[in-house]
C-alpha positions in Angstrom: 76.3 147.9 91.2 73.7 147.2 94.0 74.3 147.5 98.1 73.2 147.2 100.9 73.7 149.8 103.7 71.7 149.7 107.1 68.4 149.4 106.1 68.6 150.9 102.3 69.3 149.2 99.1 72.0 151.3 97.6 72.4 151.3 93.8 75.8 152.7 92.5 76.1 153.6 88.9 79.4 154.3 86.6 79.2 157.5 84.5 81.6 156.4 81.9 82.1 152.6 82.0 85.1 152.7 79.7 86.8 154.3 82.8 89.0 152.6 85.1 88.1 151.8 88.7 89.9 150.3 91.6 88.9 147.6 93.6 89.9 145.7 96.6 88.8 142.1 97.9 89.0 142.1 101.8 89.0 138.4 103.3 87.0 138.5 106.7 87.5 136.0 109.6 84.0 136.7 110.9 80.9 138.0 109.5 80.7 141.7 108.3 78.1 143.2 110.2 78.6 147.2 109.7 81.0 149.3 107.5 82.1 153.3 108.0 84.5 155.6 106.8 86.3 157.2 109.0 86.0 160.8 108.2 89.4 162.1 109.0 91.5 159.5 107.0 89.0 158.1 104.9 89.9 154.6 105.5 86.9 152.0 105.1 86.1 150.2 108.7 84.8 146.9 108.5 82.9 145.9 112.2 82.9 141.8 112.3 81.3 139.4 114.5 80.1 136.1 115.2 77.7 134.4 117.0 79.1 132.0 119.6 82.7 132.0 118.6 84.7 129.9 121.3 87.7 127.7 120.8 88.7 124.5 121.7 89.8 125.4 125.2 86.5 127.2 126.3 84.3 124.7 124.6 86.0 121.9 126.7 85.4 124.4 130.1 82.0 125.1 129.3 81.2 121.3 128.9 83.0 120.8 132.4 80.9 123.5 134.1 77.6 122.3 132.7 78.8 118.7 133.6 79.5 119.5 136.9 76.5 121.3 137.9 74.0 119.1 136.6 76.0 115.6 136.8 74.7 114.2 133.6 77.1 112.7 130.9 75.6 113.1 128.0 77.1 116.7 128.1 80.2 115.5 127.7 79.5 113.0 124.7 77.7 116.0 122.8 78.6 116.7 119.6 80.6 120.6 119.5 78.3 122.0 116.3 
């Protein structure tokens, strides 16, 4: 198995590969940037971000404060992507 931690490729290898393993598949809402284990429980922490998240809402105020300072329309017939 080959990862990818910081800035080393990390390649895992099973002794016996008759041998059971668990696994776990962890759905993120935002982009996995950085993974620990915490070293009193042990648990896996996952650190996720993304770059210019907003909702609705603060799209729509953002476009309104750009709109108002500079007066020109086209702000508010842009496209949200």
């Amino acid at each position: 198995m080959v990862a990818i931690a910081d800035n080393s490729l990390r390649i895992i290898k099973v002794e016996k590969l008759g041998d059971m393993f668990t696994h776990m598949q962890l759905n993120t809402r935002y982009t996995p940037v950085k993974m620990v284990v915490h070293p009193d429980t042990s648990y896996l922490c996952v650190l996720e971000k993304d770059h210019n998240s907003f909702n609705i809402n603060q799209l729509e105020d953002l476009r309104q404060k750009v709109y108002a300072e500079s007066k020109n329309e086209a702000y508010l017939k842009a496209p949200w992507h």
